[in-house]
N, C-alpha and C positions, 0 to 999 in steps of 0.2 A: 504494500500500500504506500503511496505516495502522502509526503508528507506537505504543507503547504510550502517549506522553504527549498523542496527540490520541485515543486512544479514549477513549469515558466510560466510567466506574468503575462494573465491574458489581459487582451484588447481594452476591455472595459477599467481594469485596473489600472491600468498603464494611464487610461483616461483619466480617471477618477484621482488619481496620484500627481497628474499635470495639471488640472484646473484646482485642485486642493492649493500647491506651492503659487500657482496668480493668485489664488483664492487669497494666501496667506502675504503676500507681498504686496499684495493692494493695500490689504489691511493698516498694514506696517506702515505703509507711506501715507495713508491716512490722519494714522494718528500723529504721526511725524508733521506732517503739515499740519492737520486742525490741532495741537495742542490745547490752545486756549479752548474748545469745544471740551476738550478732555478735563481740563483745568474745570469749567464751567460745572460736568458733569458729575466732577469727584469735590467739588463744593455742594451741590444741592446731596450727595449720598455723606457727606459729611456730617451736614446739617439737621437731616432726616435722623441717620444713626445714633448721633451726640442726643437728640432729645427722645427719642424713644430708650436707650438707655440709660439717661438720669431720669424718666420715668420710670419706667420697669424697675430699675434697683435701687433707687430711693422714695421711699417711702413718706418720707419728713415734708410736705414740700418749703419751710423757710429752707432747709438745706436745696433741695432742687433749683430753687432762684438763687442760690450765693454758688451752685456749682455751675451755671450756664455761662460764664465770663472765664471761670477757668476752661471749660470744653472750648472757648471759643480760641483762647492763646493757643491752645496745641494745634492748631488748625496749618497754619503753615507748616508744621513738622510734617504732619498726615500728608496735605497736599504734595510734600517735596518727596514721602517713599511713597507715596499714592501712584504720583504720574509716573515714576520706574515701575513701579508693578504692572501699572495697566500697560505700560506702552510694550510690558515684557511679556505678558500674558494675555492680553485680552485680545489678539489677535488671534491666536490658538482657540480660544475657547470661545470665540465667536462663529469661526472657522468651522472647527469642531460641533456647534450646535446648527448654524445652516447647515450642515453636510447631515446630521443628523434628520433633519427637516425634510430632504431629497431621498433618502432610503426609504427602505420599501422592502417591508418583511415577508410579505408574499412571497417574493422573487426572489429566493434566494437559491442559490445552490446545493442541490442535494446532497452533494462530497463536501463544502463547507459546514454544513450541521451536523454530518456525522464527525468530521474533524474536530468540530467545538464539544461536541458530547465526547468524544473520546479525550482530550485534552483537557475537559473543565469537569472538574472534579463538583458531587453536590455542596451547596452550600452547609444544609444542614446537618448532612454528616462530619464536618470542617468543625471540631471545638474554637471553642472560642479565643483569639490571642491573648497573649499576657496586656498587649497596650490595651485592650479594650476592656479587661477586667480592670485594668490600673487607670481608664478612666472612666467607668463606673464608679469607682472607689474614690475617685479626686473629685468626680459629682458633685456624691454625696456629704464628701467634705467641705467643698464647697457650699452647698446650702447649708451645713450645719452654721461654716462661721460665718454665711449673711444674720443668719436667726441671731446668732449670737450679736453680732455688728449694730441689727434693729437693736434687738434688745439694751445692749448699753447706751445705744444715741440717743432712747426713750429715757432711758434712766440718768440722763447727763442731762438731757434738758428740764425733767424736771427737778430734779437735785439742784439748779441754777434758777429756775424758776421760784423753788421755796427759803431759798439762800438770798435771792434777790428780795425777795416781799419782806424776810426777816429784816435785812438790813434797812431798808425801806420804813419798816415799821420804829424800828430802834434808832436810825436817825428824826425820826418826827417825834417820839419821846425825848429823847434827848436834848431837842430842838425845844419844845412844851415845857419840859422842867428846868433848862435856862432860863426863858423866858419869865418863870414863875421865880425863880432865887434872882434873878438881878433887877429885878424892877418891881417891890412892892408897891400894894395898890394904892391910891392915892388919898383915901380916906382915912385906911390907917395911919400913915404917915402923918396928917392933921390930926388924929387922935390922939398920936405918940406926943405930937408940941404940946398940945392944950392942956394933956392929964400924963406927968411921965409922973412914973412910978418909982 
């Protein structure tokens, strides 16, 4: 049985293999030229992302509004490995999904499916790798210490919250019983002249 790297590369493939590389050289020069479009695009996916995740994972919202000024300074960092990534990837994977678009499972080759069934092992007999139990396991660690994170950011504002009112309340005391020791009232004081004892 012939295997796919000893058969020679039919018509179609050959095709498919030459409009793939224009496919993917257009691309490239695309983005090369429209940069600012790219610039434009990885600003608004910036902006989207930055506020759906200080949604999602904060909770607080006075924190939410004191962290959208700092999401906002990292923005040129993002943008500057932003436009290397895209300009480095997203021609492949653009590529990659129109080419995807143009297939047609129908048609396929009947020595091609037997080749993938002989080749591709099932998935669910495949146990599971070690990275994907170990991030299972950083998951769950992970949610453990947002819970934990909520939990003391509640417990620091209010701990400042009852610190604050304390202080609050014991400077207006303190403020009240000045007021009362330096300034007796004015009628005692004319009582003290007229009858001292």
């Amino acid at each position: 049985m012939e295997t796919s790297s000893e058969r020679p590369e039919s018509r179609r493939e050959a095709i498919e293999r030459k409009n793939m590389d224009d496919m993917l050289l257009t691309l490239e020069h695309l983005f090369e030229r429209e940069e600012s479009t790219a610039k434009i695009v990885l600003d608004c996916l910036y902006n989207m992302g930055s506020e759906n995740l200080i949604y999602r994972k904060v909770c607080f919202r006075p924190l939410r509004i004191a962290l959208r000024p700092f999401a906002k300074l990292s923005k040129p960092v993002f943008l500057f490995f932003g436009l290397r990534w895209f300009k480095a990837n997203c021609p492949w994977l653009i590529a990659d999904w129109l080419q995807s678009l143009v297939e047609f499972d129908g048609q396929t080759n009947p020595e091609d499916t037997e080749l993938q069934q002989i080749q591709t092992p099932e998935l669910n007999e495949l146990p599971p790798p070690d990275y994907v139990l170990k991030a299972e396991r950083s998951d769950r660690e992970i949610e453990r210490l947002n819970a934990q994170v909520r939990l003391l950011t509640s417990s620091l504002v209010v701990t400042v919250a009852i610190l604050g009112s304390m202080l609050a309340w014991l400077g207006y005391e303190l403020h009240v019983t000045r007021s009362l020791d330096s300034d007796p009232p004015i009628a005692t004081q004319d009582r003290q002249q007229e009858f001292p004892f």
